[in-house]
C-alpha positions in Angstrom: 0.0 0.0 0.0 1.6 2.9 -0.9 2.5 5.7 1.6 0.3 8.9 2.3 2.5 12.0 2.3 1.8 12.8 5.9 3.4 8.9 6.4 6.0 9.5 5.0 6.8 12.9 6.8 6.1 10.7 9.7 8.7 8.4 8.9 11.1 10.8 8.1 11.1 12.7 11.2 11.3 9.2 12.8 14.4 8.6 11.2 15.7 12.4 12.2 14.8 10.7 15.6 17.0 7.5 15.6 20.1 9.8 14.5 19.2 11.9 17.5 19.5 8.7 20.0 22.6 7.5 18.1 24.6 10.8 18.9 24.0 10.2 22.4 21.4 13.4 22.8 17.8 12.7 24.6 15.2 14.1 22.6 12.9 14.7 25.4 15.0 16.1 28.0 13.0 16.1 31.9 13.3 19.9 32.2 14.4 23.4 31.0 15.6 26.3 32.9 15.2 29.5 31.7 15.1 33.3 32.6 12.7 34.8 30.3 9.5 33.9 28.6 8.8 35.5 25.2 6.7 38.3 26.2 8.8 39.4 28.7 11.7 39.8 26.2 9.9 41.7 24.2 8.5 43.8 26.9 12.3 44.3 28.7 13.7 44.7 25.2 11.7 47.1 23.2 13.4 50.2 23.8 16.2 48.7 21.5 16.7 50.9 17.8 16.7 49.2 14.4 20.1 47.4 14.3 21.1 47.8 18.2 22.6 44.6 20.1 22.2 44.6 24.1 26.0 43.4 24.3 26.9 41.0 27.5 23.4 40.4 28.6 22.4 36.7 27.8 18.6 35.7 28.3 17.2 32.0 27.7 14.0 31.6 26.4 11.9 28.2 24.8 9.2 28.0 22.7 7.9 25.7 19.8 9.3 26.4 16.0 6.6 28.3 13.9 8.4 28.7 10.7 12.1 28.6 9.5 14.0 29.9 6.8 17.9 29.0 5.7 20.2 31.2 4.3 23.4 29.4 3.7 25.4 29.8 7.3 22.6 31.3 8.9 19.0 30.3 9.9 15.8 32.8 11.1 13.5 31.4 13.0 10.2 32.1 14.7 9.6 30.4 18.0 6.1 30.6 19.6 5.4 29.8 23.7 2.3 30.8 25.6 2.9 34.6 25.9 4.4 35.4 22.3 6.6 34.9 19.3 10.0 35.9 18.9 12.7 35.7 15.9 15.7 33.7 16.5 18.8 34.1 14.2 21.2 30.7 14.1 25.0 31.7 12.5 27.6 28.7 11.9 30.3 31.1 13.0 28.5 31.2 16.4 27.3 27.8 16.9 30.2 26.2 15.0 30.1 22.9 12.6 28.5 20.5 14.2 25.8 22.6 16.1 24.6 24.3 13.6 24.6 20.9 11.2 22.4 19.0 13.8 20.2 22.0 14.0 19.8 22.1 10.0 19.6 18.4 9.3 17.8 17.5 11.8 15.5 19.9 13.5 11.8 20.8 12.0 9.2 23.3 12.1 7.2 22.3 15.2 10.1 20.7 17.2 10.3 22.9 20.7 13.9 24.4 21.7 15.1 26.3 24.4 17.8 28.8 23.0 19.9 31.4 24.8 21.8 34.5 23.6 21.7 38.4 22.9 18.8 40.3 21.9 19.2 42.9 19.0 16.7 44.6 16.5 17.1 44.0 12.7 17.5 45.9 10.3 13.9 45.7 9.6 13.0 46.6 13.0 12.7 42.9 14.6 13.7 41.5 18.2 15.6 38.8 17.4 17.8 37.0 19.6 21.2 35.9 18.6 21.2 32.5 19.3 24.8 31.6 21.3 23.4 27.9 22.4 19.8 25.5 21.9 19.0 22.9 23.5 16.2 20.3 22.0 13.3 20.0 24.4 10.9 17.7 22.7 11.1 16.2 18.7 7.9 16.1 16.8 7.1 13.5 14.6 4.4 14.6 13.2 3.9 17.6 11.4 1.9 21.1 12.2 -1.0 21.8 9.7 0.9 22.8 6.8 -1.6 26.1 6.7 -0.6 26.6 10.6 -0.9 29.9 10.8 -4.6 30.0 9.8 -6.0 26.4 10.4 -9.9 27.0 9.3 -11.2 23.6 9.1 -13.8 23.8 11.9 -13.5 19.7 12.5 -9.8 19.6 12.8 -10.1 22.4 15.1 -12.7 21.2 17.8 -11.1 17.1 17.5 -7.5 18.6 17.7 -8.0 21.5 19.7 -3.9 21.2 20.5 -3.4 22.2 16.9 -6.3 24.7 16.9 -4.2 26.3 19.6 -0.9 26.6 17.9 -1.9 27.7 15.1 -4.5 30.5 15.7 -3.8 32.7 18.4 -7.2 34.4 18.5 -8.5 30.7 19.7 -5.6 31.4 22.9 -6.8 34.6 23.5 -10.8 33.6 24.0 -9.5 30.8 26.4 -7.2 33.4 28.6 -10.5 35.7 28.5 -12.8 33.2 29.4 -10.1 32.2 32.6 -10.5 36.1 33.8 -14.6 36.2 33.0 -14.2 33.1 35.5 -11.4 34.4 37.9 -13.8 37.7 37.9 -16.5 36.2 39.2 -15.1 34.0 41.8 -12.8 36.7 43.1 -16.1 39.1 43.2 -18.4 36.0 45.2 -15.4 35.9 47.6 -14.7 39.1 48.6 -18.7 39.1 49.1 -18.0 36.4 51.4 -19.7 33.5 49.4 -18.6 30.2 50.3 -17.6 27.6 47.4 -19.0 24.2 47.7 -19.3 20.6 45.8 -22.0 18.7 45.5 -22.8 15.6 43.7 -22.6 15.2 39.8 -23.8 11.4 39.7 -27.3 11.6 41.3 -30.1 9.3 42.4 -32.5 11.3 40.7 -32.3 14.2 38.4 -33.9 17.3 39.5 -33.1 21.3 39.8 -34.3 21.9 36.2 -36.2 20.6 33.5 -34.2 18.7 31.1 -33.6 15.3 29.9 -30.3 13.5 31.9 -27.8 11.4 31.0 -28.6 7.7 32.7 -25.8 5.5 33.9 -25.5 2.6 36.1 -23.4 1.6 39.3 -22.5 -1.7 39.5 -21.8 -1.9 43.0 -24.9 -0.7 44.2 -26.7 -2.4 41.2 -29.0 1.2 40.9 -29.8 3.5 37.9 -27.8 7.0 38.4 -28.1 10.3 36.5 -25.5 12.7 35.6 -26.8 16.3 37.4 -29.0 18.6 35.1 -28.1 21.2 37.7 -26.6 21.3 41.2 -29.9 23.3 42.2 -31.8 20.9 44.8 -28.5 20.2 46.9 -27.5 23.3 47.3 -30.5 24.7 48.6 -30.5 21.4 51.1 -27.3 23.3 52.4 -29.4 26.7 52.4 -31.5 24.4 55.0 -29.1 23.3 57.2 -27.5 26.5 57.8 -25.1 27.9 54.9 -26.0 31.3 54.0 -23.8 32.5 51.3 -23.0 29.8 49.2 -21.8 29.2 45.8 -20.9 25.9 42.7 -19.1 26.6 40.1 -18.9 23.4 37.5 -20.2 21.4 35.1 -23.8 20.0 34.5 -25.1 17.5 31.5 -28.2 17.3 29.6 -28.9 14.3 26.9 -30.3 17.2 24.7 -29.5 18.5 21.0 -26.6 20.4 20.5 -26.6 23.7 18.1 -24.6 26.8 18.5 -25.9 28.0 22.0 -26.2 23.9 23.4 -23.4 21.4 24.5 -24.7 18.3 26.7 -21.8 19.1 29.1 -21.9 22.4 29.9 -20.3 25.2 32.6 -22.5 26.8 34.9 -22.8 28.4 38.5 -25.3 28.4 41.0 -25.5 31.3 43.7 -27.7 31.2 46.9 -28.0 33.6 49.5 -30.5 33.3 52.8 -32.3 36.2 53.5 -32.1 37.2 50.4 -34.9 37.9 47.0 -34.3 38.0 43.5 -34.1 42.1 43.5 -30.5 41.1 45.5 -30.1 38.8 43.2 -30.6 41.2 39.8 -28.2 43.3 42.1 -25.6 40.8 41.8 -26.0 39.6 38.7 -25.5 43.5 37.5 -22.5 43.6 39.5 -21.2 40.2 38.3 -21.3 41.3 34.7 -19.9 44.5 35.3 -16.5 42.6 37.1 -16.0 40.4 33.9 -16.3 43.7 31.6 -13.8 45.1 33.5 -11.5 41.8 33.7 -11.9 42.2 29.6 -11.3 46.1 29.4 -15.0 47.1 28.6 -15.6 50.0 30.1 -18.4 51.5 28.7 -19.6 49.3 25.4 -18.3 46.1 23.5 -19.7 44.5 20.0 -21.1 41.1 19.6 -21.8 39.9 16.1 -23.8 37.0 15.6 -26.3 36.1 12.4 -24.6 38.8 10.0 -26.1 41.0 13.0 -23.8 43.4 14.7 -25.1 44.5 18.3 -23.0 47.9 20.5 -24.0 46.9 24.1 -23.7 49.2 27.0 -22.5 47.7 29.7 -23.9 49.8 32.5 -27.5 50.5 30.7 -29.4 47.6 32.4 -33.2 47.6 31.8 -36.0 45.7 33.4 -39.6 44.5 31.7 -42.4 41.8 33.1 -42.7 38.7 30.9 -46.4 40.1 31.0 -45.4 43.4 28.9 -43.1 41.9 26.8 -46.2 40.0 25.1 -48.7 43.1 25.0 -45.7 44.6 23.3 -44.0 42.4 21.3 -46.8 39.3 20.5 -50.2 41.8 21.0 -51.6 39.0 22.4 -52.2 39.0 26.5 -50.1 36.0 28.0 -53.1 35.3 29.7 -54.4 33.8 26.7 -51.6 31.3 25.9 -51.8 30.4 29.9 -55.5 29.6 29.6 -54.7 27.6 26.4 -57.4 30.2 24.4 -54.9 30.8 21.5 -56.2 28.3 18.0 -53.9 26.8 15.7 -54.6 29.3 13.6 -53.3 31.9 15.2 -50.0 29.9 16.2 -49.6 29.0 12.4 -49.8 32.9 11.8 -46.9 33.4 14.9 -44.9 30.7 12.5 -44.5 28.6 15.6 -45.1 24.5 15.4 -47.8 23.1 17.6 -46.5 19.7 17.2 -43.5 17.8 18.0 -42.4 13.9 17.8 -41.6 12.7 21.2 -39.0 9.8 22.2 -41.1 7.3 21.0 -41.6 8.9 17.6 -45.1 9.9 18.2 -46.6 12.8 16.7 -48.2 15.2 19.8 -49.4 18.2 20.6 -46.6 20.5 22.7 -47.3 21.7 25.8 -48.3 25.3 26.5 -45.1 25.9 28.4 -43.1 24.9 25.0 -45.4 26.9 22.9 -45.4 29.7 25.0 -41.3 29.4 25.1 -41.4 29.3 21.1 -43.0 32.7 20.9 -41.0 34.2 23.5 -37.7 33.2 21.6 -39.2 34.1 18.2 -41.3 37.2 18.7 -39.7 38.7 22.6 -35.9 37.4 21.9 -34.7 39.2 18.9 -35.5 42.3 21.0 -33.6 41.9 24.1 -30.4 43.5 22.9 -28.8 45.7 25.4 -28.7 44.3 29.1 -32.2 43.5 30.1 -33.7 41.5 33.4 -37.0 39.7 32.3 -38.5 40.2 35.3 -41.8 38.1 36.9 -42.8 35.0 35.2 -46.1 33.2 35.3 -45.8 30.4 37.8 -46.6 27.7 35.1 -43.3 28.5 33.6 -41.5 28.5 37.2 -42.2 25.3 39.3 -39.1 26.2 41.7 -39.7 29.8 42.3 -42.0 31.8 44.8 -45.0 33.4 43.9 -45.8 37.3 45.1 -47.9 37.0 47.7 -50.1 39.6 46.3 -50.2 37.4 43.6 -50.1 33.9 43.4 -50.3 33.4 39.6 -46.9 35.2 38.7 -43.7 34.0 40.4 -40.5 36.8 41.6 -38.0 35.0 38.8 -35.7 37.1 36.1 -34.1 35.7 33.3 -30.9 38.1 32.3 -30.7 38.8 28.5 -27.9 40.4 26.3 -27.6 40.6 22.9 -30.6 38.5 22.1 -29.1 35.5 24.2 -29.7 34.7 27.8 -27.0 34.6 30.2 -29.0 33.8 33.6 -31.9 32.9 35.6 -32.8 33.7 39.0 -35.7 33.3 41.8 -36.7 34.3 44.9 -36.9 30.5 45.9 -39.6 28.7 46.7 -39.0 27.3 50.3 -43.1 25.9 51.3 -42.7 22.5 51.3 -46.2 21.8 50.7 -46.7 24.3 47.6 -43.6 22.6 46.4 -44.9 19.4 46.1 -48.1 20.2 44.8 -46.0 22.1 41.7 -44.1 18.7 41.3 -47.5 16.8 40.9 -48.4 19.5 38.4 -45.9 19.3 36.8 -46.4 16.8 33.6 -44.8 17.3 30.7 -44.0 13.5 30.1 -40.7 14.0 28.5 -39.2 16.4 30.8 -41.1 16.3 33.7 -38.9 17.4 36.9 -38.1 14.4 38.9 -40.2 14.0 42.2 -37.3 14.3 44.8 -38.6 13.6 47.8 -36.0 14.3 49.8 -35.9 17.9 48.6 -39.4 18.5 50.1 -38.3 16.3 53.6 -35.2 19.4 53.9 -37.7 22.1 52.5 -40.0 20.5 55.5 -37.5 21.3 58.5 -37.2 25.1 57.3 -35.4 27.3 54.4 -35.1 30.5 55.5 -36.0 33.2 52.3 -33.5 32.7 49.7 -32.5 34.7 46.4 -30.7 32.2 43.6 -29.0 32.9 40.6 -27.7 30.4 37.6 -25.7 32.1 35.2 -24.2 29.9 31.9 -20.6 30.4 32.1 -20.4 29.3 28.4 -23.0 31.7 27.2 -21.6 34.5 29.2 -18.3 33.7 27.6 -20.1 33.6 24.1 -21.0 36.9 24.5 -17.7 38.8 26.3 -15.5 36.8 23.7 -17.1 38.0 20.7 -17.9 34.3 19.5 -21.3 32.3 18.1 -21.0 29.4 18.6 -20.4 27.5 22.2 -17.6 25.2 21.1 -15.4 28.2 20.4 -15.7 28.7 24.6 -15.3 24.9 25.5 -11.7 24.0 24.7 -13.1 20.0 23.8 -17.1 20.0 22.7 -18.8 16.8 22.3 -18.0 15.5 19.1 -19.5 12.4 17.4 -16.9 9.8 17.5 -14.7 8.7 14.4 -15.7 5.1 13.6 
């Protein structure tokens, strides 16, 4: 069978690899000490004019090889770490014979060096350091994308998200923003006083949201587990038994579709405060997202483009509606009437919204009015919510696990948190009467993704939960939005991807 060119590259640098070991030299040394990484090089370094040399002042630096070019007795380089690039310049005179032989026979674009020597500014007005000694620090044998430095091909890039890494540096930078949206918040919750906790990802039953879970099994207890929909229900337990400020941040799983906003494993963080309502909770939420605008440099305004659409948001105009208004304004159609169940086909044909679905046993039935209602929402209401908006008091049909106003037991003290089009969070004034919480679990019957029944939620809810604001926020969606990107798996460094058979 005859070779494919990336085998025989393969089998080439294996054989650059034997005559390696056969000189005596390891290819993958244990460590490397050096003084300097690339950025700080270029940052210590930049007052240097066009052709000036910092004379008797060695640094060490590593970094992989990016590209290469030969010139006879002399070699440019780029080398690329974490923080930067920087040119390297290789001379025979310098390295002498054999060095500088080894390095050009066999060394390749991808291999990772450490190299030490002055810094001086070409000609052309480059930091470049003049290389007096390398070491080799790890031989590839395969090669980099031979378009490196622009790989496009969106399946290489979510499989090999190594290579996406290397060779795009825009993917680097949404991955070092998404570490200070996260670092933001935590740091924020702390200095609040928050607590962080853990609670369990496999569960006995899946509850805290409304979503289809992942099943597995434990063989040692010979019982049916679910991966967590949401940490919801055990937090609040701790609410119960005497935690006041308390926060999860981590991952939860739902056996659902995935599109550009959906990935079944997915970041999120729960927030619960005793004593507390959802106006605290809108409170915090504002100042949450005004932390990780900061940790990003947005002062006043950022763009997010999504759908050929390109949307200014202000980051300190923040505006509130009821879910109520939003359908006299936006649908011209009184909720009430989609609550009731008075709205005909007709009239949800005219909305260009599907009344009918295929369940999991491929039968063809009717959706539920909390689905239908949802559909409007996200095509008539959504597209409207552009700059920061709180969605503010819900119908309780919509809201099994928030409280109801008192003044008003049909609409529920719940906010959903929208920017540019896309929601970021949800949050309740919990619901914490045991007995009004198990009567919404009965009523609650939408056969594919009905909430689990957890009993032992009601038993804690039954020995007393003091008043209690909560907040989820999607850490992927927020990172969506404060990165620039549309599409989740540009946020999640490895999205689920359908295996290679």
């Amino acid at each position: 069978m005859e070779e494919t060119p990336i085998q025989q590259i393969i089998n080439i640098r294996k054989e650059k690899f034997n005559k390696i070991l056969q000189q005596g030299i390891n290819p993958y040394p244990n460590f490397y000490k050096y003084s300097h990484d690339i950025m700080k090089i270029i940052e210590e370094f930049s007052f240097l004019q066009t052709g000036e040399v910092v004379e008797n002042k060695i640094v060490s630096t590593k970094g992989r090889i990016i590209s290469r070019r030969e010139m006879g007795k002399t070699v440019f380089c780029h080398i690329q770490d974490f923080t930067g690039k920087i040119q390297i310049y290789l001379k025979k005179d310098v390295l002498g014979e054999e060095k500088f032989r080894f390095f050009c026979d066999l060394i390749d674009i991808g291999d990772i060096i450490g190299v030490e020597g002055e810094v001086f500014k070409t000609k052309t007005g480059e930091l470049t350091i003049n290389v007096g000694n390398y070491v080799l620090l790890c031989k590839t044998l395969r090669p980099l994308p031979e378009k490196w430095h622009g790989l496009k091909d969106i399946e290489i890039r979510y499989r090999q998200r190594y290579l996406d890494l290397i060779s795009n540096t825009e993917v680097k930078e949404t991955f070092l923003k998404r570490s200070k949206i996260i670092s933001a918040i935590r740091k924020l919750l702390d200095e609040k006083g928050f607590i962080e906790v853990e609670t369990p990802i496999i569960q006995p039953l899946p509850g805290g949201a409304v979503a289809r879970p992942f099943k597995t099994f434990h063989n040692a207890l010979s019982e049916e587990f679910y991966l967590r929909i949401a940490p919801e229900l055990y937090l609040k337990m701790l609410i119960v038994g005497g935690f006041e400020k308390i926060y999860e941040l981590g991952k939860s799983f739902r056996n659902e579709g995935i599109d550009r906003y959906h990935n079944p494993e997915f970041t999120m963080i729960e927030i619960y405060q005793a004593y507390a309502d959802y106006n605290d909770m809108m409170k915090l939420m504002q100042e949450i997202f005004l932390v990780c605008c900061d940790a990003l440099g947005y002062k006043d305004k950022f763009v997010y483009n999504d759908d050929g659409q390109t949307y200014e948001i202000y980051v300190n105009e923040f505006r509130k509606i009821s879910f109520f208004e939003l359908f006299d304004k936006y649908v011209n159609i009184p909720l009430e009437k989609f609550l009731n169940n008075e709205i005909d086909d007709e009239t949800y044909k005219k909305l260009s919204i599907e009344i009918y679905e295929t369940d999991e046993n491929g039968t063809l039935q009717r959706k539920s009015i909390k689905k239908l209602i949802d559909n409007v929402f996200e095509k008539h209401i959504q597209p409207h919510l552009v700059q920061p908006t709180f969605v503010i008091d819900y119908p309780k049909e919509l809201s099994p696990l928030a409280k109801y106003k008192f003044e008003n037991k049909k609409i529920t003290e719940r906010f959903e948190f929208y920017v540019a089009t896309k929601e970021i969070a949800n949050a309740y004034s919990e619901l914490n009467d045991p007995v009004e919480q198990y009567e919404r679990f009965i009523k609650n019957t939408d056969k594919e993704e009905k909430m689990a029944m957890n009993l032992e939620f009601i038993v804690a809810l039954e020995h007393g939960m003091p008043p209690t604001g909560g907040l989820g926020i999607g850490i992927d969606r927020l990172c969506m939005l404060l990165t620039n990107n549309n599409s989740i798996r540009e946020v999640i460094l490895f999205p689920l991807m359908k295996p290679i058979k």
